[in-house]
C-alpha positions in Angstrom: 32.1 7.3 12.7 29.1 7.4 15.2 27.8 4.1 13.5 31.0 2.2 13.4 31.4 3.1 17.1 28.4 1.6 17.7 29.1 -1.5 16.1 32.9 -2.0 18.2 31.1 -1.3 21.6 28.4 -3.9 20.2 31.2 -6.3 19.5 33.0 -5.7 22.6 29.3 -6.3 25.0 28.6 -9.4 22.7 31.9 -11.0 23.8 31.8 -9.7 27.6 28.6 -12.0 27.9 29.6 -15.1 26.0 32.6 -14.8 28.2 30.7 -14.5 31.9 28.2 -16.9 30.3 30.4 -19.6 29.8 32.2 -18.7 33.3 29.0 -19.3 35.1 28.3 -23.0 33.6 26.2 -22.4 30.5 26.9 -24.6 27.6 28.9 -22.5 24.8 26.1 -22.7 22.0 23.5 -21.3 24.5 25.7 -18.3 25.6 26.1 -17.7 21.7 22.2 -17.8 20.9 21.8 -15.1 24.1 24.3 -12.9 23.1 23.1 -13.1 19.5 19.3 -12.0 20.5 18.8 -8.7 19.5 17.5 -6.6 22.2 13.4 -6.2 22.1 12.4 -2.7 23.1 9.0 -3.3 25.3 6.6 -0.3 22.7 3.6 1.4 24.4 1.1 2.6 22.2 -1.2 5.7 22.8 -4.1 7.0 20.7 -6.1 9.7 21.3 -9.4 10.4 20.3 -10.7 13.7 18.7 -7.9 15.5 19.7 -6.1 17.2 16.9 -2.9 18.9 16.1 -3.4 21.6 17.7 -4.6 20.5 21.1 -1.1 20.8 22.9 0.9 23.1 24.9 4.0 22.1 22.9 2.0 23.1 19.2 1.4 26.5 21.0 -2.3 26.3 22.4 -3.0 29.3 24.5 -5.5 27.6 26.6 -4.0 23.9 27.7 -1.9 23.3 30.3 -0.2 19.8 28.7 3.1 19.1 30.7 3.4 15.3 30.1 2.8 15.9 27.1 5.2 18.5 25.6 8.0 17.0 28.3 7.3 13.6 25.9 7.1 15.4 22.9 10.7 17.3 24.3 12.4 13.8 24.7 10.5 12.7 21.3 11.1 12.1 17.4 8.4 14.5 16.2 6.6 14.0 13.2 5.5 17.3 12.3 4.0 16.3 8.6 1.9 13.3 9.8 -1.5 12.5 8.5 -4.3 10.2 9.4 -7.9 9.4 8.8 -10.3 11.9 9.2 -12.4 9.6 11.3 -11.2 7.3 13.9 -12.1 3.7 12.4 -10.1 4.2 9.4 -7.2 5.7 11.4 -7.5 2.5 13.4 -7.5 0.0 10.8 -4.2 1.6 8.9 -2.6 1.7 12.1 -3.4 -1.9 13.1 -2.2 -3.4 9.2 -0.1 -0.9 7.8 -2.7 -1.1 5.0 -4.6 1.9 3.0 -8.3 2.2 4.1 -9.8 0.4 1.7 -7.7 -2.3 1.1 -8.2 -3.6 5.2 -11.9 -3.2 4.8 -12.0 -0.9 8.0 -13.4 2.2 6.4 -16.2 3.8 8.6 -17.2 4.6 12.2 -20.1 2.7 11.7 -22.8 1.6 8.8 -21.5 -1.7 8.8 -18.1 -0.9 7.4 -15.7 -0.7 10.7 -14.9 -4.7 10.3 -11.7 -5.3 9.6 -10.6 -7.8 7.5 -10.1 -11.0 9.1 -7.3 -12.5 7.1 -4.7 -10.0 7.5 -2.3 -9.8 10.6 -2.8 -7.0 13.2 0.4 -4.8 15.2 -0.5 -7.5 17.8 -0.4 -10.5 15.5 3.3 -9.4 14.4 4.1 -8.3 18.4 2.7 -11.6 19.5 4.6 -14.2 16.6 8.1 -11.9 17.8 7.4 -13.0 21.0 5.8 -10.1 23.3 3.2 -9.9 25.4 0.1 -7.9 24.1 -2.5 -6.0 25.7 -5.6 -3.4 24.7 -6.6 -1.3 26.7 -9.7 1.1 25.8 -11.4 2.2 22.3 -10.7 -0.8 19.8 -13.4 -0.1 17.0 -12.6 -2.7 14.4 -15.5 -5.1 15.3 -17.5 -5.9 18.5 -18.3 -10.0 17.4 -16.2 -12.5 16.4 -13.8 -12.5 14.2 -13.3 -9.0 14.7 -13.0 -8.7 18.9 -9.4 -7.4 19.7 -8.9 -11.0 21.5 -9.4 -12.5 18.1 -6.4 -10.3 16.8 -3.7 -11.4 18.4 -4.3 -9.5 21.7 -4.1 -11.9 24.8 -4.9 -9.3 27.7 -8.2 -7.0 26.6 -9.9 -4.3 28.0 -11.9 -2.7 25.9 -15.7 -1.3 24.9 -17.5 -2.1 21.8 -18.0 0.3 18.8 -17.0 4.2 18.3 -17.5 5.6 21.9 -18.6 4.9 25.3 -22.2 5.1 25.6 -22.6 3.9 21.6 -25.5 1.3 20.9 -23.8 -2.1 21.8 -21.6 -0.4 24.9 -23.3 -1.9 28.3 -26.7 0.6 29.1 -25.9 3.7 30.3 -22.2 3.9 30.6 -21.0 7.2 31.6 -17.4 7.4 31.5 -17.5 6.6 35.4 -17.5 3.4 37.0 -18.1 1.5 33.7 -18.9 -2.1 32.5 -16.4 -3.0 30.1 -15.4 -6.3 28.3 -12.5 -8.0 29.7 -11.2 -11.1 27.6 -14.9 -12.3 26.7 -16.4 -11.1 29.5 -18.7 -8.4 31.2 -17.0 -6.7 34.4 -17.4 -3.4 36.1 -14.3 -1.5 37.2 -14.5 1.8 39.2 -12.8 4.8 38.0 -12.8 7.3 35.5 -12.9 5.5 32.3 -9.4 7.3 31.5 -7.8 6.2 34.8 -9.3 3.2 34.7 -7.5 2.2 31.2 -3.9 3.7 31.9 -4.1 2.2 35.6 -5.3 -1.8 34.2 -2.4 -1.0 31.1 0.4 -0.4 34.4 -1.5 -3.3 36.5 -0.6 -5.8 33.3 2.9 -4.4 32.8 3.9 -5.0 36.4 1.9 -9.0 36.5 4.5 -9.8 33.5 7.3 -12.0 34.3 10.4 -9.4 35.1 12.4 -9.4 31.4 9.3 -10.2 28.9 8.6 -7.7 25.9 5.5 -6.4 26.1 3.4 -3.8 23.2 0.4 -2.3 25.2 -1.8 -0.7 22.9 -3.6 2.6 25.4 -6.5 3.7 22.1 -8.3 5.9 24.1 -12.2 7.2 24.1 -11.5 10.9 25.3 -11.8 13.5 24.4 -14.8 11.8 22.3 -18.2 13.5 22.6 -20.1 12.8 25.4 -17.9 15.3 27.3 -17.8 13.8 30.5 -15.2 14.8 32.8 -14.1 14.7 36.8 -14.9 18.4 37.7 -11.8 19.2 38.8 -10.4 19.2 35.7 -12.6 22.3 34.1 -11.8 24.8 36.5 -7.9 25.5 35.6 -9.3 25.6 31.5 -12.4 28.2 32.8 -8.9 30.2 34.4 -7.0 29.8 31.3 -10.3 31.1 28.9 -10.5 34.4 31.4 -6.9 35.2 30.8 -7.6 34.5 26.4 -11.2 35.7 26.3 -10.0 36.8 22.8 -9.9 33.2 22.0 -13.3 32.6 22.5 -14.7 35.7 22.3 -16.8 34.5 18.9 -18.3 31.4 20.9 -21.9 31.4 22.4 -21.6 30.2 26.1 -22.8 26.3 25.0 -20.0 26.1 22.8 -17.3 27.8 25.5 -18.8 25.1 27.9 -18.1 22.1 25.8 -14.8 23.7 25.0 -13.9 23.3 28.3 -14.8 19.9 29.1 -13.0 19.2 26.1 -10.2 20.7 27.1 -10.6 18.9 30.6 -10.3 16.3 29.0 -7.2 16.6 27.3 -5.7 17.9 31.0 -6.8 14.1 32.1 -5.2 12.4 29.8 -2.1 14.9 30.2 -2.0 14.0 33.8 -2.6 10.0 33.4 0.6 10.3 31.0 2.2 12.0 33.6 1.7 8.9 35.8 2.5 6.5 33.2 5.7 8.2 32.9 6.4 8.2 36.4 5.5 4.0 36.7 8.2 3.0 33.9 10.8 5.3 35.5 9.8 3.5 39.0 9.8 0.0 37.3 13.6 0.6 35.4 11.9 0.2 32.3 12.1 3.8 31.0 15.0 3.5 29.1 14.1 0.1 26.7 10.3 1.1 25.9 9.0 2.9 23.2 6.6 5.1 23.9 4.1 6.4 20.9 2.0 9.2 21.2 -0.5 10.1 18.1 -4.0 11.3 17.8 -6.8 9.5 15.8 -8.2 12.3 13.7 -8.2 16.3 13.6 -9.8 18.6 16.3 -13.5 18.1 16.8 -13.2 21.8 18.4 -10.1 23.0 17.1 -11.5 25.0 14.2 -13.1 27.0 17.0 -10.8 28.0 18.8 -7.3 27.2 17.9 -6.2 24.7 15.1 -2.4 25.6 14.4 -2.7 27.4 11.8 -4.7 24.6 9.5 -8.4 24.5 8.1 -10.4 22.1 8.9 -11.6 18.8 11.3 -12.6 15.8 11.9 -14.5 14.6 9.5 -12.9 16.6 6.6 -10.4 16.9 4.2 -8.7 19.8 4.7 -5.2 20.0 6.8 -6.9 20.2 10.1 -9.0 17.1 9.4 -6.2 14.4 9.6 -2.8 16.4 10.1 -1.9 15.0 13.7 1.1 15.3 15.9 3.0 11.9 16.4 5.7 11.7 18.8 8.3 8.7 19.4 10.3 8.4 22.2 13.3 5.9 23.2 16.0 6.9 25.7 17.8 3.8 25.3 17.6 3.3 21.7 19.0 3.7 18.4 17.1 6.5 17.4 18.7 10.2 16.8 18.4 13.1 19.3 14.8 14.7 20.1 14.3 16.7 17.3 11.3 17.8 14.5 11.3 15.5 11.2 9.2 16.8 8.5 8.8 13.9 5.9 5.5 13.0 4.4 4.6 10.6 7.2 1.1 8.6 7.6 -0.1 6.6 10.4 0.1 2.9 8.3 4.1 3.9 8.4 3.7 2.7 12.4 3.1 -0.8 12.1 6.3 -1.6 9.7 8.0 1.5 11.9 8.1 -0.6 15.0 8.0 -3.9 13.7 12.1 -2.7 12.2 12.7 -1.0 15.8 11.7 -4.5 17.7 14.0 -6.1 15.1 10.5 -8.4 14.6 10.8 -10.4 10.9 6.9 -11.1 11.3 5.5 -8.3 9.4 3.8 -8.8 6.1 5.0 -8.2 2.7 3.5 -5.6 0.7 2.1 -3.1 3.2 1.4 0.4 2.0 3.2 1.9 4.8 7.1 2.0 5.4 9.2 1.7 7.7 10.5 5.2 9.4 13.4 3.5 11.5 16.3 5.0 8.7 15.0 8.3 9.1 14.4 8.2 12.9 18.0 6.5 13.3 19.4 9.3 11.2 21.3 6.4 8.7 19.0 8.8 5.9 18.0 12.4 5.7 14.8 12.4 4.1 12.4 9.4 3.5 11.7 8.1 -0.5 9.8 10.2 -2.5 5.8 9.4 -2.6 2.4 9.9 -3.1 0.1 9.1 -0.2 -4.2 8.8 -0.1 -6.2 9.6 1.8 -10.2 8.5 1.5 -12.5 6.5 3.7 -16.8 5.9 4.0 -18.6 9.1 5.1 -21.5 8.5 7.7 -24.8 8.2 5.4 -26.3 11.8 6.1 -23.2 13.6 5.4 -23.6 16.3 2.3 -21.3 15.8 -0.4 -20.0 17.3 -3.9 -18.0 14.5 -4.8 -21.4 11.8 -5.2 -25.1 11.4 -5.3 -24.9 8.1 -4.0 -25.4 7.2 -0.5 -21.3 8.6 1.1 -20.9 5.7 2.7 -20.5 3.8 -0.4 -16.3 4.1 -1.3 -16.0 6.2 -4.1 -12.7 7.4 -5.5 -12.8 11.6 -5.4 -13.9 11.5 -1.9 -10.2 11.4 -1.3 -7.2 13.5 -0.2 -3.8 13.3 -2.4 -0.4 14.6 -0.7 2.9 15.0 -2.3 5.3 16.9 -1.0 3.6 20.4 0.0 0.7 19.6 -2.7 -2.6 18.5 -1.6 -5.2 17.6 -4.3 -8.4 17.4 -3.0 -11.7 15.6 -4.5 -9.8 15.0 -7.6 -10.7 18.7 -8.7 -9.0 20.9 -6.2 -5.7 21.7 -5.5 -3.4 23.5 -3.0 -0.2 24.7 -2.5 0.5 24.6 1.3 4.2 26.0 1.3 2.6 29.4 0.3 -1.1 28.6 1.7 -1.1 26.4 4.6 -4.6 27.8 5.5 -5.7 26.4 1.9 -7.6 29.0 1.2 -6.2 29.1 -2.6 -7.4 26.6 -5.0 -4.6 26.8 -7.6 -5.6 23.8 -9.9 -6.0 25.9 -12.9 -2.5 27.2 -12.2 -0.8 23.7 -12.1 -2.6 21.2 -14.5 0.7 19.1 -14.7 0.3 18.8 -11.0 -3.3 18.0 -11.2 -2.4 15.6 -13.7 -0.1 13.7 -12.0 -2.0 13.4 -8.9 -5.2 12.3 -10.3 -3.4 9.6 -12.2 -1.6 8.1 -9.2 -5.5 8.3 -8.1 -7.1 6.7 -11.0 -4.1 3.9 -10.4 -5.0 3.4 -6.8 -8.4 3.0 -6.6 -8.3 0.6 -9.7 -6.2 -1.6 -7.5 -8.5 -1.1 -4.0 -12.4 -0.4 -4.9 -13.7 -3.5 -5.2 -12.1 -4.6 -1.7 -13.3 -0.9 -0.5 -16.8 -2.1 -1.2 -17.1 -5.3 0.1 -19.0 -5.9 3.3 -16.9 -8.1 6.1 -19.3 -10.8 7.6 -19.3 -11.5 11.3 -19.6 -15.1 12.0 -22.5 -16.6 13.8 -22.9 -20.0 15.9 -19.3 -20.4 16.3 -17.6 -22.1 19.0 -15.4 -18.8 19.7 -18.8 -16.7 20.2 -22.3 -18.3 20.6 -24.5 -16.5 22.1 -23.7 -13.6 20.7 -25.1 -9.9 20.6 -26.1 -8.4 17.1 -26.5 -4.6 17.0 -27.9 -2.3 14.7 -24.1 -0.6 14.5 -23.5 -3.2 12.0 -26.5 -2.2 9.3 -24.6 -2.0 6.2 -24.8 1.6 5.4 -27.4 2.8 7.9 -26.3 4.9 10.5 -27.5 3.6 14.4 -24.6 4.0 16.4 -25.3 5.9 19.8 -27.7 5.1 22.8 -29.6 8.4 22.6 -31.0 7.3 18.8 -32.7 4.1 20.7 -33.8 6.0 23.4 -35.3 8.6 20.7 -36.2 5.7 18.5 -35.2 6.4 15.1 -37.2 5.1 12.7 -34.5 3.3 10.6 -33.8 -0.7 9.4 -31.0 -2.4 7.8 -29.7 -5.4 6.8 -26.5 -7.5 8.3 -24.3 -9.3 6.8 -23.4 -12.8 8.4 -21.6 -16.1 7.8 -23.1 -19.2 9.6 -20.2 -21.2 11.2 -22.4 -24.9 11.6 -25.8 -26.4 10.5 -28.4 -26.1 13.5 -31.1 -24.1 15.1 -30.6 -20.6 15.6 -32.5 -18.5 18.0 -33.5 -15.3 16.8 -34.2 -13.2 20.0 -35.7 -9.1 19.1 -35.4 -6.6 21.0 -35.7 -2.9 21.1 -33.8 -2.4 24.3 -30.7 -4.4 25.3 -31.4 -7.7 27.6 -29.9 -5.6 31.0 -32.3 -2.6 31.2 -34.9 -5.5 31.2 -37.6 -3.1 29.5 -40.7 -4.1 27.8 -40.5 -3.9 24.2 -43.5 -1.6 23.4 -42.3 0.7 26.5 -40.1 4.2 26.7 -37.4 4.8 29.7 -37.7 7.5 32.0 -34.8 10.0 31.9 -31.7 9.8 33.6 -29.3 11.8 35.6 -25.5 10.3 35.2 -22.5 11.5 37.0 -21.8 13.9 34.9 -25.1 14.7 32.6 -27.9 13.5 31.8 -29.7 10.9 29.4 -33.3 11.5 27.5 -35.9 9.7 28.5 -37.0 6.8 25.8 -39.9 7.1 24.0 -42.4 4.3 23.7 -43.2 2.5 20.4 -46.4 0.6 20.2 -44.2 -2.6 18.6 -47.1 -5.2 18.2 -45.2 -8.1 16.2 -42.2 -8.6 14.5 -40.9 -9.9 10.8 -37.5 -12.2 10.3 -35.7 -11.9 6.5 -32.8 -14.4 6.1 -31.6 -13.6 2.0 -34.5 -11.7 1.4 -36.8 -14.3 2.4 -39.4 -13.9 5.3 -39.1 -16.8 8.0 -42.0 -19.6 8.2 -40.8 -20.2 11.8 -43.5 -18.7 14.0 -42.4 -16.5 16.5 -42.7 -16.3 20.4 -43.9 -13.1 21.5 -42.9 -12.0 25.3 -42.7 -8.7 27.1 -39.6 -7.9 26.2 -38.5 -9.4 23.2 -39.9 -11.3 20.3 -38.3 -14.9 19.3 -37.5 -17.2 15.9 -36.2 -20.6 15.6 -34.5 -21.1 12.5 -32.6 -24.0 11.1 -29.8 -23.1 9.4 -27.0 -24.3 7.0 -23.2 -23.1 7.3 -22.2 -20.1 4.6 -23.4 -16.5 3.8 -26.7 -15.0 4.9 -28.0 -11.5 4.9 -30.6 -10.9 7.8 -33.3 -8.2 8.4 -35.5 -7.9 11.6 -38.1 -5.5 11.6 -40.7 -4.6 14.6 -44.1 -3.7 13.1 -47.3 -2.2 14.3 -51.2 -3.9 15.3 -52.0 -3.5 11.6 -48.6 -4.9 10.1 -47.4 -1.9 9.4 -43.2 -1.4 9.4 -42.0 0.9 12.3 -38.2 0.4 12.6 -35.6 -2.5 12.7 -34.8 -4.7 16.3 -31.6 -2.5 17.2 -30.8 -5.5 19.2 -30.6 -9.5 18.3 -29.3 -12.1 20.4 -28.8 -15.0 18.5 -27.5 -18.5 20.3 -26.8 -21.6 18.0 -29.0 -24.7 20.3 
């Protein structure tokens, strides 16, 4: 009766504005097409990062003080069986396609392996073709250089810093949370504020510059509560009060750890107050009622094993419950969708893009995702979602220690993967657990259920067969195209090397690696080396002196006697002969469109190898 109510006072508004439509002058066919248009919710989109399931007053933390929050997850759909990557790129990638993993070619934090496929559509792609607005604002991590860049992907207002974290190898020198230098549509620019603020303050400054009535999906991916912990000040005290009334909570931890705790925590009391504020602008703005508002973290606790992690084993990284079990809340006062209550369906994160997509009433989402639309179970038109079997596997980072392969883990291979069904999880292809009666997993109760194991490991067999050879294959970014040239190379990009933060160049790590390009036109390329990045404007063969930032400190950089430098295109050591200047080393190279795999490596006085140029700038003349 509730849906067939509905429907009449549909009917009955319908008519009303065809009627005061035509009244007022507009042609007849016009008034129809308006009063026709489904309404288009206006969907903001916020991601944590690091934060796990247990990081929230409303999941029963002890130590956090999370109002926003748990008022939002009050007024909120919440998912309370909903899983993601156990590391962020992955999580990203499914979220942006509503593809596994592997099949969207997003499958690592770094290594060379966080490029997503080009060819497939994006969240934005589908918001954009429906006719919204689009904006990101923070932590994209699907590709710093074209055709990877958020403003490649159907974003049209973007905000953003490159790789897995502020302060990683291609972010601008030094960022420190505060005050930053981020990339805004293609560009370099500097905006004060606490890098938090700063992205929930631009996301509201877009909002308000759209013409009154527009759609708009704001995508809010944030960098907190990401390592380095780096926090306003003010926000550590209450979490040092909260820790002296639970010292039981702690009481295990040596003081480091209790002190990263609590700028971790502070962290999380940031972004609880910047939600708070967010909040507050769409109830000023009258747009509280027609936006949806998502709330989901990226991966499990990096600290929640430590301390608190709702009852689960595990984190980031891992998986166990705790390493991608993570709350998801949905909220639309205006809406279709039921009252605020707990669902407990077998939910993953690649369910969001077809999810909202169905809400929006949007026909521009691909066929054949892997995830499925949610909306019948949010409405309440069904009471449990389909049966199925979900995966979960992604690249490790190359040092990680595994039991499931001798080969390098950032390599896909099939048992490095998690299989859920129902309140089974089989893990590794070799371990299973039974979390109605052991949701700490602490039981391995393969030997107990073999027709379980069975079943699972088949639907695993099935679903590699039909993803690994995607899973393995490196994405390209394009050089000497019109979209991007010059462009910055980093050593983030190495297939299967790991270079990713500032503090391994300022330490100098002694690693090379090889990227994988495609060369857009025929013509001279210039090959520019460095071992620093062109602003700090250091010699190559120099270290940097330690720094003191707002709210740490940096190592100082130690020097490497780099004497000359070598230049592989496919293998093949360049004839051009290069220009050697203070700070960088230079080849000229003429080039022919297509694939290319390139190599630069700084050697010593005697021609010996010392590491690969973490930086190339490379400008098609």
């Amino acid at each position: 009766m509730r849906t067939i109510h509905q429907n009449k006072h549909s009917i009955n508004s319908m008519l009303f504005v065809v009627l005061m439509l035509v009244l007022t002058g507009w042609r007849h066919d016009d008034a129809l097409l308006a009063a026709e248009k489904p309404a288009r919710p206006n969907v903001i989109l916020i991601m944590t990062d690091d934060q796990g399931y247990g990081e929230f007053g409303f999941n029963g933390n002890p130590l956090v003080s999370t109002p926003a929050i748990d008022a939002l997850a009050e007024q909120s759909m919440r998912l309370t069986d909903f899983h993601v990557s156990p590391m962020c790129t992955p999580t990203r990638g499914q979220l942006m396609t509503g593809l596994d993993a592997f099949r969207n070619g997003a499958v690592n934090v770094s290594s060379g392996r966080t490029l997503l496929r080009p060819e497939l559509k994006t969240m934005a792609n589908v918001f954009q073709e429906g006719g919204y607005r689009t904006g990101i604002f923070g932590k994209w991590h699907l590709g710093d250089n074209y055709p990877f860049r958020p403003e490649d992907r159907g974003f049209e207002e973007a905000l953003w810093f490159p790789s897995s974290h502020i302060n990683s190898v291609p972010d601008f020198w030094d960022n420190d949370y505060f005050s930053d230098t981020y990339i805004r549509n293609g560009s370099r620019k500097q905006i004060p504020g606490y890098c938090t603020d700063v992205f929930f303050q631009e996301t509201m400054n877009w909002i308000a510059s759209l013409p009154q009535g527009e759609p708009f999906f704001a995508y809010i991916p944030l960098n907190s509560a990401h390592w380095p912990w780096f926090v306003p000040e003010k926000y550590r005290e209450p979490v040092r009060q909260s820790i002296a009334a639970h010292p039981e909570v702690v009481q295990h931890l040596n003081q480091n750890k209790i002190d990263n705790l609590v700028s971790f925590l502070a962290m999380g009391a940031n972004i609880d107050d910047n939600i708070g504020q967010l909040d507050q602008f769409l109830r000023q703005h009258q747009l509280f009622e027609d936006t949806i508002v998502v709330f989901l973290t990226d991966n499990g606790s990096t600290m929640g094993e430590d301390y608190f992690n709702a009852g689960m084993r595990g984190k980031k990284t891992q998986l166990w419950e705790g390493g991608h079990r993570v709350p998801c809340l949905i909220r639309w006062p205006g809406g279709s969708l039921g009252s605020p209550r707990e669902e407990s369906s077998l939910c993953h994160v690649q369910d969001l893009l077809p999810t909202l997509a169905d809400l929006a009433n949007l026909n521009t989402v691909p066929e054949d995702l892997d995830g499925m639309s949610l909306a019948p179970l949010l409405r309440e038109d069904v009471e449990v979602l389909p049966d199925r079997i979900l995966v979960i596997n992604y690249s490790r980072m190359p040092s990680f220690k595994v039991s499931y392969t001798k080969q390098n883990p950032s390599i896909p291979q099939r048992d490095g993967a998690a299989v859920m069904w129902k309140r089974w999880r089989l893990l590794e292809n070799r371990m299973l657990f039974d979390l109605s009666s052991d949701p700490h997993q602490d039981h391995d109760v393969a030997a107990q259920h073999p027709e379980i194991v069975r079943k699972l490991s088949a639907h695993l067999e099935s679903w590699w067969e039909d993803v690994h050879e995607l899973a393995r294959e490196p994405q390209r970014v394009i050089i000497g195209s019109e979209h991007e040239n010059p462009q910055m190379l980093t050593a983030c990009e190495w297939l299967d090397v790991f270079i990713d933060q500032q503090v391994q160049i300022r330490r100098g790590d002694r690693k090379n690696g090889v990227w994988y390009l495609e060369v857009a036109e025929q013509g001279k390329y210039e090959f520019e080396l460095r071992r620093w990045p062109r602003e700090t404007d250091q010699a190559l063969a120099a270290g940097l002196p330690a720094v003191k930032v707002t709210d740490g400190n940096y190592i100082a950089g130690t020097a490497i006697p780099i004497h000359s430098a070598e230049l592989k295109i496919n293998g093949q050591s360049c004839s051009a002969e290069p220009q050697v200047h203070n700070t960088h080393i230079s080849f000229e190279v003429e080039l022919e469109p297509g694939p290319i795999s390139l190599q630069a490596t700084f050697q010593g006085a005697e021609g010996q190898d010392l590491l690969g140029a973490y930086y190339v700038y490379v400008h098609r003349r």
